[in-house]
C-alpha positions in Angstrom: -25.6 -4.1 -4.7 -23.6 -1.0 -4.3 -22.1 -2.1 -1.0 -21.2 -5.8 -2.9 -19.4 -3.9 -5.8 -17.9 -2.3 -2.7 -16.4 -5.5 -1.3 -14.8 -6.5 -4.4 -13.1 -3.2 -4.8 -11.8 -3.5 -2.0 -10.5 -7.2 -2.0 -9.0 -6.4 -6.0 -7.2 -3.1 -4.3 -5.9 -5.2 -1.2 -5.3 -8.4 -2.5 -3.3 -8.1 -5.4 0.4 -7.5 -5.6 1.2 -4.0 -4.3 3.8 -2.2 -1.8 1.8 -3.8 1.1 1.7 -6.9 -0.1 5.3 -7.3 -1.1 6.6 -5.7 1.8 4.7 -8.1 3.8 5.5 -11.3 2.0 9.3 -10.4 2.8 8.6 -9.9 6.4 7.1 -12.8 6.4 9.9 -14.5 4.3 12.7 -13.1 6.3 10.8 -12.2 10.1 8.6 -14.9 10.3 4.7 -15.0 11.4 5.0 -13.5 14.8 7.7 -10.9 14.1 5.0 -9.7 11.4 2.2 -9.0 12.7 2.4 -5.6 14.0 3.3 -4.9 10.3 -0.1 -6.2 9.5 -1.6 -4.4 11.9 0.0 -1.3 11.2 -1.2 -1.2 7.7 -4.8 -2.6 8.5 -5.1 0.1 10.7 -3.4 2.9 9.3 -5.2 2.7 6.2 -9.1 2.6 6.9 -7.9 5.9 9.1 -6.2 7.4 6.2 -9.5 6.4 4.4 -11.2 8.2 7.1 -8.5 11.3 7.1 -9.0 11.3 3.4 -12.9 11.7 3.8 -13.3 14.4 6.1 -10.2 16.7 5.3 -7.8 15.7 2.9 -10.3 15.9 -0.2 -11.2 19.1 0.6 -7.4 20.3 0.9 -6.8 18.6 -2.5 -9.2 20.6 -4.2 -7.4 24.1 -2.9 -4.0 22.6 -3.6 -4.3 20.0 -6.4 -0.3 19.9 -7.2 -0.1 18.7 -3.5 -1.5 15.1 -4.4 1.0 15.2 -7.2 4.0 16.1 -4.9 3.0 13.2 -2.5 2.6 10.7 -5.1 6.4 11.5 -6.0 7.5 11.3 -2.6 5.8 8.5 -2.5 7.5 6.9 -5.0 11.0 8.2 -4.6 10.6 6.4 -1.2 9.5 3.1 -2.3 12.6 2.8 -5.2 14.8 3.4 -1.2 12.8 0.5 0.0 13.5 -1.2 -2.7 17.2 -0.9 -2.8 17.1 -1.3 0.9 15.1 -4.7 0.8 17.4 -5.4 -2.4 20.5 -5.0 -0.3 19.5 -6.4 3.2 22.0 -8.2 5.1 21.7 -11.7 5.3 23.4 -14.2 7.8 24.6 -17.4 7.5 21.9 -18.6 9.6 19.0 -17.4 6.9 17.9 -14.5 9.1 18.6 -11.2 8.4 19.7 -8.5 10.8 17.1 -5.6 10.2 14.3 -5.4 12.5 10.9 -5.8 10.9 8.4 -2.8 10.4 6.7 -1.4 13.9 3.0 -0.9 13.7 3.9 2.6 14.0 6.1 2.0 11.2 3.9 0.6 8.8 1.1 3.1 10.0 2.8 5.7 8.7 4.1 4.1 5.0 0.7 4.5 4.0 0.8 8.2 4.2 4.2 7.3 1.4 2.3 4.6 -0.3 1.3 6.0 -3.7 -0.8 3.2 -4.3 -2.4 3.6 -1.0 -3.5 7.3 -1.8 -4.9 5.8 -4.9 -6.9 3.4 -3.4 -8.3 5.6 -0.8 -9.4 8.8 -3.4 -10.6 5.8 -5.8 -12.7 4.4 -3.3 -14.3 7.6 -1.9 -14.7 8.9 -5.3 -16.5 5.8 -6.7 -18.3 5.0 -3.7 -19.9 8.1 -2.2 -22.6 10.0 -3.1 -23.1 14.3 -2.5 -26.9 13.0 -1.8 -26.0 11.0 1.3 -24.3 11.8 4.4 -20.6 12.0 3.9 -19.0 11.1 7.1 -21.6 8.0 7.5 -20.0 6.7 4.0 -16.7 7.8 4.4 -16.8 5.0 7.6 -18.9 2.7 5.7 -15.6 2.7 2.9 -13.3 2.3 5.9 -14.5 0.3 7.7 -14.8 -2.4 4.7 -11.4 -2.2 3.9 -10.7 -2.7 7.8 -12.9 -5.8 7.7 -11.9 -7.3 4.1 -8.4 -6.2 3.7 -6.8 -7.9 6.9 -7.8 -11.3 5.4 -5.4 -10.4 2.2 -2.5 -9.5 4.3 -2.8 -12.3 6.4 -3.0 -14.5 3.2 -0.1 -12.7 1.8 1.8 -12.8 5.5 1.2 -17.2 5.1 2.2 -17.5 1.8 5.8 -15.7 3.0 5.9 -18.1 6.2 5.4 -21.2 3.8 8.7 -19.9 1.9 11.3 -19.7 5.1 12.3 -23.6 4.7 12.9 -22.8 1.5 14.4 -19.9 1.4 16.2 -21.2 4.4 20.0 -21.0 2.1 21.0 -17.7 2.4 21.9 -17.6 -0.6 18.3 -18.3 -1.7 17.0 -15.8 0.6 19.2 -13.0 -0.4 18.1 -14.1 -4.4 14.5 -13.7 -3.4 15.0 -10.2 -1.5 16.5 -9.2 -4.9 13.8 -10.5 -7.2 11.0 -8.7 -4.1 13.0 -5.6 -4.3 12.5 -5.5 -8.3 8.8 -6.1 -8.4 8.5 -3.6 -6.0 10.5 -1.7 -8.5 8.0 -2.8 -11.6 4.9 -2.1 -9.5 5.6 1.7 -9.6 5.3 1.6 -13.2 2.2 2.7 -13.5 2.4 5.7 -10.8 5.3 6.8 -12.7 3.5 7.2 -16.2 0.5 8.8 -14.6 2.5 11.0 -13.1 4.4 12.3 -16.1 0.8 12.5 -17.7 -0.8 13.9 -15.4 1.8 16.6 -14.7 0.9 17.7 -18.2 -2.9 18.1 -17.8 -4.9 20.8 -16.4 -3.9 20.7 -12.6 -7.6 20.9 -11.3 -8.0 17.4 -12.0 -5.0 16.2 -10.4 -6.5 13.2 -7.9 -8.9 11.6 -10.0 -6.5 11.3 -13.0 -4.2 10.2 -10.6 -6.3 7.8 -9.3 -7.9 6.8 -12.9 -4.2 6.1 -13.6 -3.3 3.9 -11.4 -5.1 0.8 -10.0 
């Protein structure tokens, strides 16, 4: 039962609309399928092993420096508004293609370790989903390896549904339009990381990650 609430954490967290997500419907708008994948890759993979990095170390860190999970979730925002901008303002051709090279895997790796959202999901997770009676690397894996297994199939989904836009999008002018309109939901989605920062900045800094994570998802 546990390990089916589990699933369903996971699949609300990874499927709906979020940095990921966006960034990789625009890749898949603007790069196509192929171009794409090592984006996919690179954040199916660099995630469970931020879950993992979370489990063993990072929590631990977090609870000798709590203001540090506060200075990375502003980072982390201050460099999704620059990918918004940049996405916003990407160069378009008159072909329908734009000039920028999609993420690397290595690329995309490493946003998550940016990715406000993706700090959130990974302290959420471990927080709701462990227990001090068990073994805490065994469930650390069992958390990341769920997301490895269930949250591939949302980025893929979220990959097609970009593909199945290119022809028509193909008008650059409708491509360009569309990169503007991704670049301000990417904008809207940091809403909520914004306002639990400002409260959470005025609250008893001990309890710094889980009212950031209560405060965002």
């Amino acid at each position: 039962m546990e390990f089916f609430a589990l699933v369903l954490f996971v699949l609300s967290t990874s499927g709906t609309p979020g940095p990921n997500n966006i960034m990789i419907l625009t890749s898949g708008v603007n790069h196509g399928a192929v171009k794409s994948i090592p984006h996919v890759l690179g954040v199916n993979l660099g995630f469970p092993f931020m879950v993992l990095a979370i489990g063993i170390g990072a929590m631990e860190l977090f609870n000798t420096v709590p203001s540090l999970y506060l200075v990375i979730k502003i980072v982390g925002v201050l460099y999704l508004a620059y990918l918004a901008f940049k996405i916003a303002t990407m160069p378009v051709t008159l072909a329908g293609k734009n000039t920028p090279k999609p993420f690397s895997f290595k690329q995309a790796a490493l946003f998550q370790w940016v990715n406000p959202k993706a700090w959130v999901m990974g302290v959420s997770a471990i927080v709701a989903f462990s227990s001090p009676e068990a073994d805490a690397l065994t469930q650390v894996v069992i958390i990341a390896s769920t997301y490895l297994l269930f949250g591939l199939p949302c980025s893929v989904a979220w990959l097609t549904i970009g593909v199945s836009l290119q022809k028509l999008l193909s008008n650059h002018s409708y491509l360009r339009r569309f990169n503007i309109i991704m670049a301000l939901i990417l904008l809207l989605s940091l809403i909520p990381m914004i306002v639990s920062i400002f409260e959470v900045s005025t609250s008893a800094a001990p309890l710094l990650p889980l009212q950031l994570a209560q405060g965002s998802l």
